[in-house]
Backbone of each chain as nested JSON, in Angstrom:
{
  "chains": [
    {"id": "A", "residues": [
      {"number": 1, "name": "UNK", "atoms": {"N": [54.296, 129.797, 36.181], "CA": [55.439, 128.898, 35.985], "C": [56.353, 128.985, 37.203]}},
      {"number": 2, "name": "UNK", "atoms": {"N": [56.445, 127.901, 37.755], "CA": [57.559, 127.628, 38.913], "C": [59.267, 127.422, 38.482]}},
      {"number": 3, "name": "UNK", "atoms": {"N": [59.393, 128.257, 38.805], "CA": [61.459, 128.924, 38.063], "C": [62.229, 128.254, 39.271]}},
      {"number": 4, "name": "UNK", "atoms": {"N": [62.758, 127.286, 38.772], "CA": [63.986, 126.324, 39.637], "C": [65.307, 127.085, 39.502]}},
      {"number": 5, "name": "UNK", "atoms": {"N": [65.268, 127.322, 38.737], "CA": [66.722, 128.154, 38.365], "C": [67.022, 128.969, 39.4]}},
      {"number": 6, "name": "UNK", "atoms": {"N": [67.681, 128.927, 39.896], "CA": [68.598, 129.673, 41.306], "C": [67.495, 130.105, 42.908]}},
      {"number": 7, "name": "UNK", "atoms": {"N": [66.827, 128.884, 42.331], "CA": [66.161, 129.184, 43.926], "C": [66.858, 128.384, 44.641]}},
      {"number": 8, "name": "UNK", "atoms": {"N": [65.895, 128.359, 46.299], "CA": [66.382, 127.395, 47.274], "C": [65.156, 126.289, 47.447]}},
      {"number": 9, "name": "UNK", "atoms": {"N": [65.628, 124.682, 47.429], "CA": [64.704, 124.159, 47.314], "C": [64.724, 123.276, 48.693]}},
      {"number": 10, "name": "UNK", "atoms": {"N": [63.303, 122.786, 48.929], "CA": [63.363, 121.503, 50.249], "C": [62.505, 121.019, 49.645]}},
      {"number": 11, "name": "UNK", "atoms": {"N": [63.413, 119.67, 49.306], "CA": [62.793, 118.731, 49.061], "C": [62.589, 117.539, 49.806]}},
      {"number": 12, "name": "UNK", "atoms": {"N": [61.031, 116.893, 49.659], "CA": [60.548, 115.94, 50.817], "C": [60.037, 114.927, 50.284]}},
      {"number": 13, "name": "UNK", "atoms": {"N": [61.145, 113.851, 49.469], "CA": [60.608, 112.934, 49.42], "C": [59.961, 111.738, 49.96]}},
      {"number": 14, "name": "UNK", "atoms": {"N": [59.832, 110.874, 49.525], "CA": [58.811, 109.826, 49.984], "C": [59.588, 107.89, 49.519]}},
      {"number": 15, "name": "UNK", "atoms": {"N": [59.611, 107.36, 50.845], "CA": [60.217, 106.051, 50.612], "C": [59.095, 105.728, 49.084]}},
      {"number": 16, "name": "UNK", "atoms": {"N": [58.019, 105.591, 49.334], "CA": [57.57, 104.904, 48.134], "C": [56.744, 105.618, 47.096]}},
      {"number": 17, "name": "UNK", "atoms": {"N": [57.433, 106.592, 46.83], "CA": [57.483, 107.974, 45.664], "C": [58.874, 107.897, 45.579]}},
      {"number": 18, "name": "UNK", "atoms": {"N": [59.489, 109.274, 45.316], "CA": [60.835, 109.11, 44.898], "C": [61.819, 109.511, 45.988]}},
      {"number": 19, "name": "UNK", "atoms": {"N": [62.492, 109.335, 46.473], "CA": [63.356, 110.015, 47.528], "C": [63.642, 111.136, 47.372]}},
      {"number": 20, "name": "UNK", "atoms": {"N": [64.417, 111.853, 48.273], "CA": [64.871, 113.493, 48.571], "C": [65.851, 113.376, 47.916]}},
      {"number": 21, "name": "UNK", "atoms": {"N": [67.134, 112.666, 48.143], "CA": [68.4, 112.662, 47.178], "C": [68.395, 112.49, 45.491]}},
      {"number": 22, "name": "UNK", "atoms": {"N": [66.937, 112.086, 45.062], "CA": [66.694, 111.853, 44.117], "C": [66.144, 113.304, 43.499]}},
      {"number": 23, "name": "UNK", "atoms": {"N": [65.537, 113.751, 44.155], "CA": [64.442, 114.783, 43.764], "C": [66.256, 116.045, 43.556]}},
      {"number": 24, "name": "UNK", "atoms": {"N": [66.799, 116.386, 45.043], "CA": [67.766, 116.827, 44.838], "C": [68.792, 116.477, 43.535]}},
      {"number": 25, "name": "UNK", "atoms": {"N": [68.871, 115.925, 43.33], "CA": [69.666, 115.566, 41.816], "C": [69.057, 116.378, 40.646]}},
      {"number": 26, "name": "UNK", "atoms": {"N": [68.008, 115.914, 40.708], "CA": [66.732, 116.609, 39.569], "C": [67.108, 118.49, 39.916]}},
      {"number": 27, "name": "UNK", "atoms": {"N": [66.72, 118.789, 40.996], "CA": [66.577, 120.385, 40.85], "C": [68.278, 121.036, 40.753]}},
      {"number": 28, "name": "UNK", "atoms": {"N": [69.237, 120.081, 41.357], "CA": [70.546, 120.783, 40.649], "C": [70.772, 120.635, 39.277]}},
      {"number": 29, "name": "UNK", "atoms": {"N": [69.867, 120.033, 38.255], "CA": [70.595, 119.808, 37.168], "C": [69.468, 120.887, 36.681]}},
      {"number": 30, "name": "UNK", "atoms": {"N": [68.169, 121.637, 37.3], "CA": [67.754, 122.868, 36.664], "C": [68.281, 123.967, 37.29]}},
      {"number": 31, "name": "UNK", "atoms": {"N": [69.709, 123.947, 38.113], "CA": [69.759, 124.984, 38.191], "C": [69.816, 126.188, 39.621]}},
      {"number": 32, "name": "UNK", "atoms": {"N": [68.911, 124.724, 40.575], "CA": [68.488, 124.977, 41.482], "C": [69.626, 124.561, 42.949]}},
      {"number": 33, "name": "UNK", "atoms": {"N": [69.329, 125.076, 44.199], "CA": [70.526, 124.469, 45.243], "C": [68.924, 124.286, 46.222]}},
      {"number": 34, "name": "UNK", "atoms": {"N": [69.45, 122.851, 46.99], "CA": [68.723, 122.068, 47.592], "C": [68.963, 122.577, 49.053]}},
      {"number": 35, "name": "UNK", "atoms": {"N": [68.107, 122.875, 49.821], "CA": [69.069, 123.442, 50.983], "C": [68.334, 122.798, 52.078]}},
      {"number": 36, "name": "UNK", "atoms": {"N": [67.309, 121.612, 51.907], "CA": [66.595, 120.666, 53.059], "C": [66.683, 119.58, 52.084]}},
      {"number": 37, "name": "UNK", "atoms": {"N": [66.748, 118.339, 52.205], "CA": [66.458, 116.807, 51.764], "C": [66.255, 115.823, 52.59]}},
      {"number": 38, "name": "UNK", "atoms": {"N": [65.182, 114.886, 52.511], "CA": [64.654, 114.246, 53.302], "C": [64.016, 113.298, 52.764]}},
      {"number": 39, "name": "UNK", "atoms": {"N": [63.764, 111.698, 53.541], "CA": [62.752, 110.859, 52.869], "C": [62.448, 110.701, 54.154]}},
      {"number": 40, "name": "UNK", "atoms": {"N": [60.812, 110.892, 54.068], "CA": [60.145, 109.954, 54.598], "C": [59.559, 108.965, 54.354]}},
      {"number": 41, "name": "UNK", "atoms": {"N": [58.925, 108.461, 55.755], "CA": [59.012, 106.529, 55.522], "C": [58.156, 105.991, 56.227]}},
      {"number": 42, "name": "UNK", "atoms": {"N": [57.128, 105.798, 56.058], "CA": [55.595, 105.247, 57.193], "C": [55.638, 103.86, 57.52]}},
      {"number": 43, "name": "UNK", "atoms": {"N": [56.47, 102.711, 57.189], "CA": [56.167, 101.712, 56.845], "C": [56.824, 101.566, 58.671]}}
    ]},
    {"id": "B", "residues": [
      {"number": 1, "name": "UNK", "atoms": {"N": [64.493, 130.917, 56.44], "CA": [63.52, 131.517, 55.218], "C": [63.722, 132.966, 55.371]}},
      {"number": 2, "name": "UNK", "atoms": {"N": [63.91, 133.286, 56.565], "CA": [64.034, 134.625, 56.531], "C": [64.948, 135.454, 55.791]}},
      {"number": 3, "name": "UNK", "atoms": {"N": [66.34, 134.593, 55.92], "CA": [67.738, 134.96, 55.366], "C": [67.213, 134.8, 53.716]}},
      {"number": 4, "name": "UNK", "atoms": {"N": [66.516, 134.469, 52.823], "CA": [66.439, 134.163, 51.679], "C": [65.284, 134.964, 51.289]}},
      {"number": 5, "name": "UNK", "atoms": {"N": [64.128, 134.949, 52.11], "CA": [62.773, 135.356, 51.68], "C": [61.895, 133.734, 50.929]}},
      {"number": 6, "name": "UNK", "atoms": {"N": [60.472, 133.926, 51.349], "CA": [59.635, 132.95, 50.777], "C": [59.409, 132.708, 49.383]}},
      {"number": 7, "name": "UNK", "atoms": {"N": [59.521, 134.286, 48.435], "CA": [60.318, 134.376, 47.243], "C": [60.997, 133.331, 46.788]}},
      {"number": 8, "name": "UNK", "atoms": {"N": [62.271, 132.821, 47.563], "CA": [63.876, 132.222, 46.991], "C": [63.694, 130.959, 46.908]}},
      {"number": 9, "name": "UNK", "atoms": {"N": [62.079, 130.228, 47.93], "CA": [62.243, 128.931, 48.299], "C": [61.098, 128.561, 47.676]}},
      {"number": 10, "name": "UNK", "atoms": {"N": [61.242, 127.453, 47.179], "CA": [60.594, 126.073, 46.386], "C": [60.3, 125.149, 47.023]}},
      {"number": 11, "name": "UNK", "atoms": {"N": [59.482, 124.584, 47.655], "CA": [59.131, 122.888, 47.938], "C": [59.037, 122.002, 46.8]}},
      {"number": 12, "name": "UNK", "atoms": {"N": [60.056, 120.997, 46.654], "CA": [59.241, 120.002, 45.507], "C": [59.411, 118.485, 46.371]}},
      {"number": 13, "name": "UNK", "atoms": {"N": [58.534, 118.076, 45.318], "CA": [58.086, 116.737, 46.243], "C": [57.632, 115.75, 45.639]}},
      {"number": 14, "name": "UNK", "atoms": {"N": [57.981, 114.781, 46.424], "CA": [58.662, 113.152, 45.634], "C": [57.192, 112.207, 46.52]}},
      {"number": 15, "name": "UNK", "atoms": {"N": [56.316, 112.831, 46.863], "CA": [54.571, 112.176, 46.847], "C": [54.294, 111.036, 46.551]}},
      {"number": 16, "name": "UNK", "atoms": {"N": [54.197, 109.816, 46.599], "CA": [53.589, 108.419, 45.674], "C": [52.401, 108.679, 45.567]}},
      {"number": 17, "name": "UNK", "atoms": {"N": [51.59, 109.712, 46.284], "CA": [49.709, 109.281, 45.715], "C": [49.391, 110.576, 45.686]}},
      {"number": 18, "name": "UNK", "atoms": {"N": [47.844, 110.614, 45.898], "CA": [47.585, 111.584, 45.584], "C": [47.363, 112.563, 46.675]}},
      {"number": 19, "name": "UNK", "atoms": {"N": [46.632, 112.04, 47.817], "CA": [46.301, 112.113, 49.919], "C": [47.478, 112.564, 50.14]}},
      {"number": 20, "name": "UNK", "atoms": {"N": [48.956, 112.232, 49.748], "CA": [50.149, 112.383, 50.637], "C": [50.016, 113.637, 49.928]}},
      {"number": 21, "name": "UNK", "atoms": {"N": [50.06, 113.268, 48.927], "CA": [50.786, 115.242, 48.097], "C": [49.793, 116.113, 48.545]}},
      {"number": 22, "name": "UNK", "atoms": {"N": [48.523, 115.987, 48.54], "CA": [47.413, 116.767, 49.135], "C": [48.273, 117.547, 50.675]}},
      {"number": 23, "name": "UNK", "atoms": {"N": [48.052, 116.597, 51.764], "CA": [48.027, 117.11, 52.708], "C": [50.265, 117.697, 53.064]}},
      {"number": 24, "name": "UNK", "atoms": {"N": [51.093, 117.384, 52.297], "CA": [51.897, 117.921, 52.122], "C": [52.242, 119.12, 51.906]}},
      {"number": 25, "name": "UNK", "atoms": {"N": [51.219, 119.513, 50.791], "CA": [51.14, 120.678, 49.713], "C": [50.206, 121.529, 51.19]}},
      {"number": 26, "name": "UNK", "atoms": {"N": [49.293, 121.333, 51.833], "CA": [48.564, 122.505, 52.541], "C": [49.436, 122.564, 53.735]}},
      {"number": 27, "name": "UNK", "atoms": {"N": [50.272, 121.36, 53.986], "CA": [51.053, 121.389, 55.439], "C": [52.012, 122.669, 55.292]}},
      {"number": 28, "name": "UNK", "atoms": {"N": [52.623, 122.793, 54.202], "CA": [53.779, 124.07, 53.816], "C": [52.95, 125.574, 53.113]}},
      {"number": 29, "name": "UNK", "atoms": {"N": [51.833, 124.902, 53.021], "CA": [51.014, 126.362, 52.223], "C": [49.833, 127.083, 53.294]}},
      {"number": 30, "name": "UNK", "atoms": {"N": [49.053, 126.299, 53.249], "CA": [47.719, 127.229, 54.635], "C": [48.255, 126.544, 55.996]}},
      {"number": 31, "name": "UNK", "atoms": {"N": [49.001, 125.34, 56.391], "CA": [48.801, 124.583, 57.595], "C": [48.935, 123.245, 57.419]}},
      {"number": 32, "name": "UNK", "atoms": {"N": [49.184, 122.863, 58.615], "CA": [48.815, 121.11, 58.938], "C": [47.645, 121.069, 58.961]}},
      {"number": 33, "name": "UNK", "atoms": {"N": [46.644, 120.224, 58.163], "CA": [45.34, 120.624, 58.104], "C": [45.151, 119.003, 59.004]}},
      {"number": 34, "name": "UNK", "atoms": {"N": [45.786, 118.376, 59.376], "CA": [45.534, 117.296, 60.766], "C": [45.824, 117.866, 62.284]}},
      {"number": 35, "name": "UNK", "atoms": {"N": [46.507, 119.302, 62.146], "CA": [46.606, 119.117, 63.191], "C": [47.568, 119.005, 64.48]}},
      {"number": 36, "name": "UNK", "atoms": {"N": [48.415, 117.943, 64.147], "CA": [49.122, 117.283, 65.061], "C": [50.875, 117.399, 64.709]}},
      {"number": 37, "name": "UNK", "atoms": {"N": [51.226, 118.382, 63.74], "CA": [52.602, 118.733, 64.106], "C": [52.593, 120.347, 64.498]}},
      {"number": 38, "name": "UNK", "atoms": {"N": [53.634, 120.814, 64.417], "CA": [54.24, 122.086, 65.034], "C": [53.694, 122.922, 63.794]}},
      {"number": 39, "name": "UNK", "atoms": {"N": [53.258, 122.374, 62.601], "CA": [53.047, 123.82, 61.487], "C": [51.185, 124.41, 61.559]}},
      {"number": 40, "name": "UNK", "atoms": {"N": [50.775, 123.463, 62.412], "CA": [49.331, 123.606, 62.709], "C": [48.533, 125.022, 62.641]}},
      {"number": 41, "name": "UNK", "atoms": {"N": [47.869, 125.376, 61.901], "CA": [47.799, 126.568, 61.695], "C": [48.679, 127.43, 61.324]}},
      {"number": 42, "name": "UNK", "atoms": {"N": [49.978, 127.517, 61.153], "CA": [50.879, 128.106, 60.704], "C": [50.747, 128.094, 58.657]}},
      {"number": 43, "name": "UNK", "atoms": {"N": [50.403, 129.384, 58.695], "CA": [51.076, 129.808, 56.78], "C": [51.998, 130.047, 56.468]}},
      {"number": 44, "name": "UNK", "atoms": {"N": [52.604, 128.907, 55.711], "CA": [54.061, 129.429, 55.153], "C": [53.989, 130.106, 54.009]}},
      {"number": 45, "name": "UNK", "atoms": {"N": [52.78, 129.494, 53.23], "CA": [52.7, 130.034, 51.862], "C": [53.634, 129.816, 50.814]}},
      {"number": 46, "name": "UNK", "atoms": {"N": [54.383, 128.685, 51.239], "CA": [55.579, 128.131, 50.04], "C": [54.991, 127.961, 48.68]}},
      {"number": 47, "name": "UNK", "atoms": {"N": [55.614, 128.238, 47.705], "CA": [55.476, 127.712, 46.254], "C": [55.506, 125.797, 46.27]}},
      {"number": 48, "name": "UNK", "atoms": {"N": [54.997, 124.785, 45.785], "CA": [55.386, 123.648, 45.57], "C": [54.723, 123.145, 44.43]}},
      {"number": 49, "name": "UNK", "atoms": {"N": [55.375, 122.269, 43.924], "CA": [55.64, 121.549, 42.952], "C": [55.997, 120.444, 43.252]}},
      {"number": 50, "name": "UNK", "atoms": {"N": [55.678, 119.432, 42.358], "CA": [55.564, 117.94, 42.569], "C": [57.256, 117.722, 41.329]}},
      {"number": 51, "name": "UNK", "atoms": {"N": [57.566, 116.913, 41.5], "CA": [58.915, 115.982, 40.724], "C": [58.774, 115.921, 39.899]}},
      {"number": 52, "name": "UNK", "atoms": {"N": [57.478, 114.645, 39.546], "CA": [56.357, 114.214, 38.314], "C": [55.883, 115.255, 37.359]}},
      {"number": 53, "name": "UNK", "atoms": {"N": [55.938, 116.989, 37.692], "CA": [55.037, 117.226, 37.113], "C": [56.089, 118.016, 36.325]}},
      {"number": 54, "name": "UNK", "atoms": {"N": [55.636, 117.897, 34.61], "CA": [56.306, 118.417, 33.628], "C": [57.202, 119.272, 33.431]}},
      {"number": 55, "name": "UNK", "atoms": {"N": [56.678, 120.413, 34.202], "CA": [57.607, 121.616, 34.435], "C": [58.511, 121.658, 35.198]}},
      {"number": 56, "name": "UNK", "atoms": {"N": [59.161, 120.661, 35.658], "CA": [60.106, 120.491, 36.709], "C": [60.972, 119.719, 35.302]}},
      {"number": 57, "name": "UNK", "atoms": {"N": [60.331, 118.77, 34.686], "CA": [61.035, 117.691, 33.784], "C": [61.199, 118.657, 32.686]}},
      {"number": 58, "name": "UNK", "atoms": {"N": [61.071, 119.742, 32.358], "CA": [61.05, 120.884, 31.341], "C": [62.202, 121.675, 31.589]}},
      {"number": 59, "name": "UNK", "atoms": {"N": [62.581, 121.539, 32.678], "CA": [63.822, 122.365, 33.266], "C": [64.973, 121.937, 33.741]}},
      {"number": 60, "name": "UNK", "atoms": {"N": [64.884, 120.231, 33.705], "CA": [65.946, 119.658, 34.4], "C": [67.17, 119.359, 33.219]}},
      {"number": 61, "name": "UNK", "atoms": {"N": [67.843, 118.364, 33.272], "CA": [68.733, 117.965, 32.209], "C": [67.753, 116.812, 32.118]}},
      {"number": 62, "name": "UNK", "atoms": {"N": [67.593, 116.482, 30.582], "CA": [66.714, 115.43, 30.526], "C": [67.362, 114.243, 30.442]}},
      {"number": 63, "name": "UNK", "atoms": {"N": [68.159, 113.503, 30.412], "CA": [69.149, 112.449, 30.818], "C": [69.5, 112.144, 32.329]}},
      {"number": 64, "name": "UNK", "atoms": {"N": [69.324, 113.273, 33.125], "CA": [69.519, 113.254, 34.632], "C": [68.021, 112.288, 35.008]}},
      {"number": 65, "name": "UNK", "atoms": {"N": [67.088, 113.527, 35.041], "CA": [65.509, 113.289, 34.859], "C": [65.251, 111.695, 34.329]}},
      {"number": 66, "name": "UNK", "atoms": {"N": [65.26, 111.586, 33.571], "CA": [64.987, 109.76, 33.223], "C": [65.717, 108.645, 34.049]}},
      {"number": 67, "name": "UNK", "atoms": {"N": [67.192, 108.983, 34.457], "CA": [67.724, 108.057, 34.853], "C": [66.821, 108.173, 36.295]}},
      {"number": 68, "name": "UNK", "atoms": {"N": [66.854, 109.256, 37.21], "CA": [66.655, 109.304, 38.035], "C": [65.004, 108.386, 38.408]}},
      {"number": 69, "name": "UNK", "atoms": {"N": [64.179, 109.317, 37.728], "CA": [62.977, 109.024, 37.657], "C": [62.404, 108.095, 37.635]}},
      {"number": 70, "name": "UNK", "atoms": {"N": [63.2, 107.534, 35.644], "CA": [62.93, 106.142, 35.355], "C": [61.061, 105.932, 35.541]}},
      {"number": 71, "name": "UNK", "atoms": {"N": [61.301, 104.603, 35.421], "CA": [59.782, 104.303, 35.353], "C": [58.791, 104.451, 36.598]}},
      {"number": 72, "name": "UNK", "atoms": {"N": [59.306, 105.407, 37.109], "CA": [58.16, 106.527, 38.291], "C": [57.399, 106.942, 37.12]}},
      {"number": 73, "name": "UNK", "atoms": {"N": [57.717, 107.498, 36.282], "CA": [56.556, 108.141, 35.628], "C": [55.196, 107.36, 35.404]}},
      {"number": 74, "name": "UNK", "atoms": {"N": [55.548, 106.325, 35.008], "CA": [54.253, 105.497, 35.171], "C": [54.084, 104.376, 35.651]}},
      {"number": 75, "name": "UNK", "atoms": {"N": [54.374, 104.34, 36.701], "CA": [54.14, 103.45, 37.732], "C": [53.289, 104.146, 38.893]}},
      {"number": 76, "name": "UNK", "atoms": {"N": [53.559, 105.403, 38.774], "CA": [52.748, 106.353, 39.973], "C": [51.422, 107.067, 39.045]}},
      {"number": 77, "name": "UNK", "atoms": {"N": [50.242, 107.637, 39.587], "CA": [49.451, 108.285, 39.027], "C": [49.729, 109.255, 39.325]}},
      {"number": 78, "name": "UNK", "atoms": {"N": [50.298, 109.694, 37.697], "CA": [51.457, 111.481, 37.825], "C": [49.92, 112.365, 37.989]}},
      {"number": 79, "name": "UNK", "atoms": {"N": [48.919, 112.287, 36.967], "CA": [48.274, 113.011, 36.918], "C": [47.338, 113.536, 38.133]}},
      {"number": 80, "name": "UNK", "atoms": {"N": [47.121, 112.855, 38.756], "CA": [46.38, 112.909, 39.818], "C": [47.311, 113.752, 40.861]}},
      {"number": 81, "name": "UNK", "atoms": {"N": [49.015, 113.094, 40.949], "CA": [49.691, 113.455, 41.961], "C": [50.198, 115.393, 41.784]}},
      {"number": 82, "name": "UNK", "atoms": {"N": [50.308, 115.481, 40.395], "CA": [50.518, 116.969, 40.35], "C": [49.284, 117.772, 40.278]}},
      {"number": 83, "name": "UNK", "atoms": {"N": [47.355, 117.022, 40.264], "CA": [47.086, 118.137, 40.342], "C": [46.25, 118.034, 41.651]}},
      {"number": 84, "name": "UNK", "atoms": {"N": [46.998, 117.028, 42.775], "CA": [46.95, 117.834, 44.117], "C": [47.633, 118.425, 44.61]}},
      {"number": 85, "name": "UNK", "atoms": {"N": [48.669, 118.978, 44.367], "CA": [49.675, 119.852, 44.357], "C": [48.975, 121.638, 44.146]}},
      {"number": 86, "name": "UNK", "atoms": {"N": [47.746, 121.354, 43.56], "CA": [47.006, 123.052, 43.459], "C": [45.866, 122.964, 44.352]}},
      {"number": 87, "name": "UNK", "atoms": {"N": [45.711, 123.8, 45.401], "CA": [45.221, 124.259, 46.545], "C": [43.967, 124.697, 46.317]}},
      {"number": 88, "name": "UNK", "atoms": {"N": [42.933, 124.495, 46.087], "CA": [41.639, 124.88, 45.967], "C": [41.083, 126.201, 46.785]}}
    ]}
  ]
}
């Protein structure tokens, strides 16, 4: 089991998956602090 | 990473298919397995986890999680996308 709760996360989202600011939202509300965010974007 | 330990840190990841999360997931775990950035051969050995995959949505606030998410869940092939996320 992967424990969000008080880790440090980098998250790397994806223009056409979900974004980084998005994903970041998600892991502060388990708990977690985001400490890279990013979307990338191929298009 | 050092200041925290590989322990403290999580990758999660916002993937649309299944190829991206693949070569994502080995880029931060054994290497760039293409090659052609700076982690090339480099092991980080990060933990990751996909967005999509349950146990992330098991832990979040589930009202956050939906709004955010919304109809990602099935619009993307979750299943496929979280289980390239495990490293063979």
């Amino acid at each position: 089991m992967t424990e969000l709760n008080g880790k440090c996360i980098i998250a790397i989202g994806e223009r056409d998956g979900i974004p980084g600011p998005a994903i970041a939202e998600i892991v502060r509300s388990a708990g977690a602090r985001e400490v890279v965010s990013f979307t990338q974007c191929f298009v | 990473m050092q200041a925290n330990g590989a322990a403290e840190i999580v990758v999660v990841l916002g993937t649309p298919d299944r190829d991206s999360t693949e070569i994502v997931t080995q880029t931060v775990t054994t290497g760039d397995p293409s090659y052609a950035g700076p982690l090339a051969g480099i092991s980080l050995g990060l933990p990751v986890i996909h967005v999509l995959d349950e146990r992330v949505a098991a832990q979040s606030d589930p009202e956050t999680y939906s709004s955010v998410i919304g109809v990602m869940l099935d619009a993307l092939d979750t299943e496929a996308i979280v289980a390239a996320t495990v490293i063979s």
